[in-house]
N, C-alpha and C positions, 0 to 999 in steps of 0.2 A: 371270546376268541373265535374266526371264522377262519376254516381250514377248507380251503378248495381239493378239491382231489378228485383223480380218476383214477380207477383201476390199481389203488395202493393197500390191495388187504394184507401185505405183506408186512407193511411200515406203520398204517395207521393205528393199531391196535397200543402198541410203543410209541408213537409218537403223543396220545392222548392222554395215557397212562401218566406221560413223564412230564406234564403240562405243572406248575406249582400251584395246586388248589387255592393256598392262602393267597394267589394275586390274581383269579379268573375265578367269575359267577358263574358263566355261560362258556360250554365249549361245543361250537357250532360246524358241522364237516357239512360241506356242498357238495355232496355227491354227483357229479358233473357225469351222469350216464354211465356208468360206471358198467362193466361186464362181470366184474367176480364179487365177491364178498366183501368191498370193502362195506357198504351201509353197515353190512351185521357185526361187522368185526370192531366198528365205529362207536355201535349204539351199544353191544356189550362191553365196552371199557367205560365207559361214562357220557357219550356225547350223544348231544342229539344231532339226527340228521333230517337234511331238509333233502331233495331229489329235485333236480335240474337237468331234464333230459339233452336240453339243447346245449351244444358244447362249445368253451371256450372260457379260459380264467377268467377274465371280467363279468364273464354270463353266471359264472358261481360265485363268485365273491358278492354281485345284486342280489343274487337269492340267498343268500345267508345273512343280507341285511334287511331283507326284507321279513323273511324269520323273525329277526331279532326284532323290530320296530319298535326301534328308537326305545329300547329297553339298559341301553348300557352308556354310561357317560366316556370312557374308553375305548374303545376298538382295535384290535390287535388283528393282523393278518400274519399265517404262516403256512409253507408249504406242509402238505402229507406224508413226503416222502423222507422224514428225518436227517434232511441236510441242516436244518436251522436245528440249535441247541434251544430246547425252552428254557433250560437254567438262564438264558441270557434275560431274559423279561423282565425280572427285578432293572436291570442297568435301563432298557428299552420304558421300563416307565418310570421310573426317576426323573427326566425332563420334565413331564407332562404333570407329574404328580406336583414337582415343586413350582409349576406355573411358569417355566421358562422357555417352553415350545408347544406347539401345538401339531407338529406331526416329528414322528421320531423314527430314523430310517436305519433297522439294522445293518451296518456296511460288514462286509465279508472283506473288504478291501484293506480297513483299518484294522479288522480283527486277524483270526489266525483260521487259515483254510487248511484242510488236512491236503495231503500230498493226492491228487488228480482229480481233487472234488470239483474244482474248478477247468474246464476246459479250456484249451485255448482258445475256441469260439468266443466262448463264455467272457473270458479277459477282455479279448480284441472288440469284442461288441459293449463292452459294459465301459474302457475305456473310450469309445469312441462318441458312445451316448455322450458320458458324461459331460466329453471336451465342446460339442456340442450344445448342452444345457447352459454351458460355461458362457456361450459363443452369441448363443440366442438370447437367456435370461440374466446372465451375471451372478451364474450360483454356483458356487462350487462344491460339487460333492462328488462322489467318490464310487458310488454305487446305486445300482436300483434293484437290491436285496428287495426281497419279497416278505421278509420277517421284518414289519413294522407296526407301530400306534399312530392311532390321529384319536381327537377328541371328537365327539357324537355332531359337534357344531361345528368342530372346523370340516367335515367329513361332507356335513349337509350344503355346507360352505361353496367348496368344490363341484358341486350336483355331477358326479363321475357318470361317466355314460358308457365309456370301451365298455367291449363286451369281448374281446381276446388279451394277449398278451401285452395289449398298450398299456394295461389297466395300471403298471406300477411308475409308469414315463408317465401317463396324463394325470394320477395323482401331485409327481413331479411338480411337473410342469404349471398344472393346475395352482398348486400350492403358490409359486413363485409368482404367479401372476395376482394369485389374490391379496399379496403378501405375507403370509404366514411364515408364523416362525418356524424355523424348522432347523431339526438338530440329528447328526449323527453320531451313533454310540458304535465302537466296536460289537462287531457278535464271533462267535466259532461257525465254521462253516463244515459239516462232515463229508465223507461219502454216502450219496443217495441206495437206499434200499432198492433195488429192482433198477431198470433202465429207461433214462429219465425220454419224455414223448418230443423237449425240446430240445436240448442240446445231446441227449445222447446219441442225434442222428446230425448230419452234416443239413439235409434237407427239413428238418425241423428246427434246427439253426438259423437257415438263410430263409426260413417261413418268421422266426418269431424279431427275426431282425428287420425284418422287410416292415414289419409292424410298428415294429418301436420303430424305425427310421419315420415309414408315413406320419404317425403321429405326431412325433415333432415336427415336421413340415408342413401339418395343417394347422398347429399350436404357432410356427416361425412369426417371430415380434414383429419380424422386416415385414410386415405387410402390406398384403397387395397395393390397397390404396395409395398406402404410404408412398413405394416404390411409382406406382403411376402417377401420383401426383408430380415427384421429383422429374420423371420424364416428360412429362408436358412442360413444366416449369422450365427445362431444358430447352423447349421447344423455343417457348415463347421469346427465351433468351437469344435465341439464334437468330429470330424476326428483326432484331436490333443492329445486324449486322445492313440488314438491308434499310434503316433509315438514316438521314441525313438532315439535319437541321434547318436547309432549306427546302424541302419539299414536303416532310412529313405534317400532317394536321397535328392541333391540340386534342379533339378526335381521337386518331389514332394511336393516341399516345396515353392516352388517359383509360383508352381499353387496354393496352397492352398492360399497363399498370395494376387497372382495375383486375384483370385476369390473374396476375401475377399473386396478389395478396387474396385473391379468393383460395385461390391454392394455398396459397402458405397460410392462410387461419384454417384451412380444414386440414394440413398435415400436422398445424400444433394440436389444434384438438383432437387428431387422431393419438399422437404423442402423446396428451394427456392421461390417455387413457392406462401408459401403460407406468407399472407397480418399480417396475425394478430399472436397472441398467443394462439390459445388454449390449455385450460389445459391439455387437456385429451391424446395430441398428448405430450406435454411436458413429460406428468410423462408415455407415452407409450416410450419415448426415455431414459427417463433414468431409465425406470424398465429396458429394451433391453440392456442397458450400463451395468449393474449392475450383469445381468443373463449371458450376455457374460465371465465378468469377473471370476464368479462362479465357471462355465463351466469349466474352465482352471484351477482351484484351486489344484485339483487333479495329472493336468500334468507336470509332473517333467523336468524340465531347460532340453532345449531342445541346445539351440545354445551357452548356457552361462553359467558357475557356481559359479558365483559371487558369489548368494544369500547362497552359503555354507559358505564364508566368514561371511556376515553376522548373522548368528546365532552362527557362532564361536566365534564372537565379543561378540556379547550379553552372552552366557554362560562364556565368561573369567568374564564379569563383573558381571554377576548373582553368580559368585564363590570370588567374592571380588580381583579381579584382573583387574589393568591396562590395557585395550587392546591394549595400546601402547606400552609394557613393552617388549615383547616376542613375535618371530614369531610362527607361530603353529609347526612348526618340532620341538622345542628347546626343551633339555631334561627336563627343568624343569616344563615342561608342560604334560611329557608323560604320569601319571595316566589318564589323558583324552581324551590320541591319542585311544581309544576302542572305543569311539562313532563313527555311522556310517556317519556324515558329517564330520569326520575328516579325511578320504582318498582322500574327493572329491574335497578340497579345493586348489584351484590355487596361486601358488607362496607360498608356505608354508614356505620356506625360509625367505620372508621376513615379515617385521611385519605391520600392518593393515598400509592401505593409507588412510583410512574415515575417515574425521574430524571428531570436537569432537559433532555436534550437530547430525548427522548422527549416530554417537555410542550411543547418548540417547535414540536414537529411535531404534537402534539395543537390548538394554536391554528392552525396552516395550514390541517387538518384542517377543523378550524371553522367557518375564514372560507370557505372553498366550497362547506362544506355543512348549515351551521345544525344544528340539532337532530335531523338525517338520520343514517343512517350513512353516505350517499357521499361525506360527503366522506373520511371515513379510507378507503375501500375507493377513491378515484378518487388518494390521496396513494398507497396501498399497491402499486396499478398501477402508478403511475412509477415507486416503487422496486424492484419486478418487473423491469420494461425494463431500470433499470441493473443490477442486479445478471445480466442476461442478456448484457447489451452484454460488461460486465468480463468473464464468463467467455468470451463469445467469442473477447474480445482475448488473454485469456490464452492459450487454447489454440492461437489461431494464433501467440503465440509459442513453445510447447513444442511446435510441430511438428506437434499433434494438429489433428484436423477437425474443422471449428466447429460443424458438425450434432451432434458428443457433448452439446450444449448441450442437447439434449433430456431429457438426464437431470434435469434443473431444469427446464426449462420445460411438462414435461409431466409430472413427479413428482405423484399425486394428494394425497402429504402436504400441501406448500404449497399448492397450490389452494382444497383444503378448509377447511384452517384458515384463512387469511386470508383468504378468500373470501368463505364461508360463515359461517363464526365470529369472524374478525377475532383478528388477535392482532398484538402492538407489535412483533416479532421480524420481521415484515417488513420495519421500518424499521431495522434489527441490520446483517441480513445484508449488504446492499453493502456497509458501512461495514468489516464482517469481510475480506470479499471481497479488497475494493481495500487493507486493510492488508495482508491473506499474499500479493496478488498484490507488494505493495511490497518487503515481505520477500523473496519469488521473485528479483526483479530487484535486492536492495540498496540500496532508496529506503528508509533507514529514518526520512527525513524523513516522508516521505507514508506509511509504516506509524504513525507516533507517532500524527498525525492520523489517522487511520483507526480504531487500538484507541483513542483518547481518546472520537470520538464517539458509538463503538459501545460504549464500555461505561456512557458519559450516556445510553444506550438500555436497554442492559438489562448487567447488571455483568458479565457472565460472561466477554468475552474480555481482560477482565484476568486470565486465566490463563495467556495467553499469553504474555505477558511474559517470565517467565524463560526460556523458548524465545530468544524475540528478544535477550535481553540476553544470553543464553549464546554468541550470534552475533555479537554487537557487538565492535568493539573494544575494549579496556578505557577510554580515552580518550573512545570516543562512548555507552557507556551511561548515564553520567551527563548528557548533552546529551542523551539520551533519554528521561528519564524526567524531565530539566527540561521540554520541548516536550509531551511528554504531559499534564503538571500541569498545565501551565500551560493549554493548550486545555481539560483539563475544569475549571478553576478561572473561564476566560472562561465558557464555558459555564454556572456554575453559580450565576453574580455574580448574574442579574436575581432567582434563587428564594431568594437567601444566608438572607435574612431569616428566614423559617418551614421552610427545606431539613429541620431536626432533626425536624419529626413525618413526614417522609417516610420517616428514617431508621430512626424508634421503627416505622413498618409494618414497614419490612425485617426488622426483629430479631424481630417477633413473627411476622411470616413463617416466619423458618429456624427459631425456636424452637419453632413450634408446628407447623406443618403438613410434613406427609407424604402421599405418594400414589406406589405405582407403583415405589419405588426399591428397585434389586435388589439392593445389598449393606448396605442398613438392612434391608429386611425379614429379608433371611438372620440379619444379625446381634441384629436384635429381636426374631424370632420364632423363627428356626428354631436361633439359639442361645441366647434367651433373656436378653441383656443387656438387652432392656429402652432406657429412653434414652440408656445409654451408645455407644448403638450410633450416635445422631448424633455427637459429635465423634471416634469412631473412625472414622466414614465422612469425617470433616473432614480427618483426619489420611489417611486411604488417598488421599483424593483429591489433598492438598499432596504427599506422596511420588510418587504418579503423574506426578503434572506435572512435577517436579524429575528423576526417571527419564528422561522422554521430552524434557525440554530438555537436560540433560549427555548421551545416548545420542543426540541428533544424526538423522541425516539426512537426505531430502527435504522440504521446507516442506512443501510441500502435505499429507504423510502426518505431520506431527507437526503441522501444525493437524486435523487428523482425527484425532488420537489425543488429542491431547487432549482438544477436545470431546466422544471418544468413554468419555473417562477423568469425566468431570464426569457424564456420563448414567447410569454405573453406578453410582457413587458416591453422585451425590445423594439426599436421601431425597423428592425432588420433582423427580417427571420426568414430566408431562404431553407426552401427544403431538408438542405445537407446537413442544415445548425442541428434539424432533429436528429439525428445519426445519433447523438451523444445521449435520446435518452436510452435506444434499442437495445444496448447489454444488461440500462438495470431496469427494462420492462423484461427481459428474458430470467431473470432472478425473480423477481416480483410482477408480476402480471398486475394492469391494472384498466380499467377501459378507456376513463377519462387518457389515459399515452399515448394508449394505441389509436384510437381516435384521432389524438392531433396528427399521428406518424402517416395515417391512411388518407383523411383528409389536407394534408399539407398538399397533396397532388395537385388540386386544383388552384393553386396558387400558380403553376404551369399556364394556365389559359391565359396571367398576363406574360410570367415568362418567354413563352415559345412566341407572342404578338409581340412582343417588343423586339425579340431576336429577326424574326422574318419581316417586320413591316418597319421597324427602328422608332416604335411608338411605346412610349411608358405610362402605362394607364390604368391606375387599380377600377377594381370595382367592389362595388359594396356589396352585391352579391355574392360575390367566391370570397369577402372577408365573413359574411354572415351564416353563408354554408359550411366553411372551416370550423368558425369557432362557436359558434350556439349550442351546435350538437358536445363539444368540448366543456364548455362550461358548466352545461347540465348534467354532463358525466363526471365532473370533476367535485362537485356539489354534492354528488352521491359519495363518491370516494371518498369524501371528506368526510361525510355523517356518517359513514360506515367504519369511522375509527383508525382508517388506513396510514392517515398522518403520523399515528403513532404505532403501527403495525401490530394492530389490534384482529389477531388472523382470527379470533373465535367471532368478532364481527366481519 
């Protein structure tokens, strides 16, 4: 036991005296420049004392460990002045002895305080820390009592440096960041013998507060970097108001990119760094997610003009029209070829390809924001938030910290594209989400619904399926794929009528167009098949997925390999397709992802040439720079066991 004290010959005699021999080897008094008799009165009751001229609690509590070195598997700290009860140490080492904590904090708050032991300074600062610690680390506790245990290792752990009053706040603090278990016991709190040097003055109050405040502020999670990274990112976002799809370079665009995810890999690894949850850095990442998005609100489709599509859909059905019925050029639609997103719209020829749950959310779209684009980018926002929310929840149930949520919410992929560009795959994602989180937990009620909606959004995570059905019971996959039909069969009732020319887009979709795909281009150009190379990509991609649903493991990694198995595969992989793997690379980090998610960028330098010159022209070099670096990383992840989330590989 190490007892700091100055000037307590009054208290320490009775406080050493009353220590229970059968639970302390060593009873150690820091004599902290003391002016009266406390050493004598110290070292006549039982204790030894060590002398530390230079003043301040954390400067005696070092010297009484230094004394000790590393002689005791325990470590108890308690004031001199007989406010802390020693009877309480039996309770105070009960945690530590039965192996269930590694620092153990006596709270005066839980326990019983005689009547004025406690100041109101005292309250008012001790609440205030704590809300604080709450705010910064995500711990709650209750007090930062001065009568506590740490173990020799958790203590060495810590490496404590304060040398004043922080010393009980940067143990704190210290602790939560290292992870440590940490536990509070009720204690007694009495009245102090003689008049205590901190709180018994107003000005030794506003002195040991000023401390414990500093401390946490130079300990604050929210840090620097972090916050300055966010700010620049901010910046960068704001550069995009000033571009315009006819004058900006590939160039320019691929730095602004480039800068974008420099930032965001050193704010996640700064992230990584940290042990616990705090709030304050949680809702500092997704105020930063939310203000990026804003930001972009204003800047008009830059690489893509889907989103004219979209509100074109929404106003057919806001006029009481089929949006499957008629493509936008057709003359029976020309009273409302004068609006000004009816020149900009791509493929006017043919009639919309957005399934029917995608066109519900195209009318919502509509009705709040007319012939604007805000209202799809103010609908895309909300499903931003949820698909934030869901990963949050998920990850506080795996155990993991809900600040990794930054990996989504500050990824420059989604922002840009849905932002800046708009694309229907924002309204995918939660619907993904909340399915493989249902699958995680064995809700495969609320997964059914989940992949039915999302794939009346966009078809793709009916891939997933044989995953999920390879996990079912044999009994419940049939009531699985009844619940699925039948949700997208509701869903599909109001568009039943004209659905077929939605369909004839799809087909001349997959049949016609290409861009970007890395095992069609291999197998069209660099072997030569020509377009057999589509339905042997149709076929590598059906064996993938049946691979990766029979070969089993972690959900979260077999919905990431799957979608990972569709991006190679397809002969049409536009940047935005990636959006879908960025929430379960924020769950699960992996290189070979992120890779493809950073490098898909340059797949722009044919993009923004085809949009500016109206030339469509791959090249084998921006397919060789995307995917080489991808496959070699993917080849790793594989042999490191990840397929089956094999985390001790």
């Amino acid at each position: 036991m190490i007892i700091p004290a100055f000037n307590e010959e009054s208290a320490i005699g009775k406080v050493v005296q009353s220590v229970p021999r059968a639970f302390v080897q060593r009873i150690i008094v820091a004599d902290n420049g003391s002016t009266d008799w406390t050493a004598e009165v110290a070292r006549a009751a039982g204790a030894e004392v060590v002398y530390e001229p230079k003043r301040g609690y954390g400067v005696a509590c070092l010297a009484g460990l230094r004394h000790l070195n590393h002689e005791a598997e325990i470590i108890v700290f308690m004031d001199g002045d007989a406010s802390d009860d020693p009877e309480d140490l039996p309770a105070l080492l009960e945690p530590i002895q039965k192996g269930e904590a590694d620092l153990v904090i006596g709270s005066r708050a839980l326990g019983k305080a005689d009547s004025g032991s406690l100041t109101i300074q005292q309250r008012v600062g001790n609440w205030i820390a704590t809300k604080l610690l709450w705010l910064g680390w995500g711990v709650r506790w209750s007090d930062l009592g001065p009568f506590r245990a740490i173990t020799q290792s958790a203590l060495e752990q810590l490496k404590m440096q304060d040398q004043d009053f922080g010393w009980t706040i940067e143990m704190q603090i210290r602790a939560a960041e290292e992870g440590l278990r940490v536990r509070e016991v009720s204690v007694s709190y009495h009245q102090r013998i003689g008049i205590s040097k901190v709180s018994g003055t107003w000005k030794g109050s506003w002195n040991a507060g000023r401390v414990i405040l500093g401390k946490i502020a130079a300990h604050w999670p929210l840090a620097f970097p972090i916050v300055v990274s966010g700010l620049i990112m901010e910046t960068v976002y704001l550069v995009f108001h000033h571009l315009h799809w006819e004058s900006f370079s590939v160039f320019s665009y691929l730095v602004l990119m480039g800068l974008l995810f420099l930032l965001f890999g050193y704010s996640m690894w700064k992230v990584n760094k940290i042990r616990n949850s705090p709030p304050i850095l949680i809702w500092f990442i997704l105020g930063m997610g939310i203000v990026f998005r804003l930001t972009l609100f204003p800047v008009g489709p830059l690489t893509s003009d889907d989103i004219y599509r979209y509100v074109w859909d929404g106003k057919m059905q806001a006029q009481g029209m089929n949006p499957y019925a008629y493509p936008p050029s057709h003359d029976a639609l020309s009273r409302w070829k004068e609006v000004a997103i009816h020149p900009h719209i791509n493929h006017s020829e043919l009639p919309t390809i957005y399934p029917p749950a995608a066109q519900i959310f195209f009318r919502w779209a509509y009705e709040w924001g007319g012939d604007t684009l805000y209202g799809f980018k103010l609908l895309s926002l909300l499903a931003e938030v949820a698909t934030c929310w869901l990963l949050i929840q998920w990850m506080r149930k795996m155990g993991r910290s809900p600040v990794l949520v930054i990996g989504y919410a500050w990824c420059p992929l989604p922002i840009v594209e849905f932002f800046a560009n708009g694309h229907v795959d924002v309204l995918m994602i939660p619907w993904v989400v909340g399915a493989a989180w249902g699958m995680w937990e064995g809700r495969w009620f609320l997964a059914a619904l989940g992949i039915a909606v999302a794939a009346m959004v966009k078809m793709v995570p009916l891939l997933l399926v044989p995953a999920i059905l390879a996990r079912l019971e044999r009994g419940r996959r049939l009531t699985f794929v009844a619940v699925m039909t039948a949700a997208m069969a509701v869903i599909c009732l109001p568009y039943a009528g004209e659905l077929r020319n939605g369909l004839m887009t799809l087909m001349v979709y997959m049949n016609v167009w290409r861009f970007n795909g890395a095992a069609y281009n291999f197998l069209a150009q660099g072997v030569g098949l020509g377009e057999w190379s589509r339905p042997l990509c149709l076929y590598g991609l059906m064996i993938s997925v049946l691979l990766i649903a029979r070969r089993g493991g972690d959900w979260i990694r077999v919905t990431l390999w799957t979608l990972m198995a569709f991006a190679l595969f397809s002969p049409i992989v536009f940047p935005w397709y990636l959006t879908w793997l960025v929430p379960f690379l924020a769950l699960v980090p992996m290189w070979s992802g992120w890779a493809l998610i950073v490098l898909s960028q340059l797949s722009y330098i044919i993009l923004i040439e085809c949009y500016r010159n109206g030339v469509w022209r791959e090249h084998s070099g921006v397919l060789l720079w995307q995917y080489v670096p991808v496959m070699v990383l993917m080849m790793r992840d594989i042999w490191n066991g990840r397929l089956r989330g094999n985390h001790e590989n």
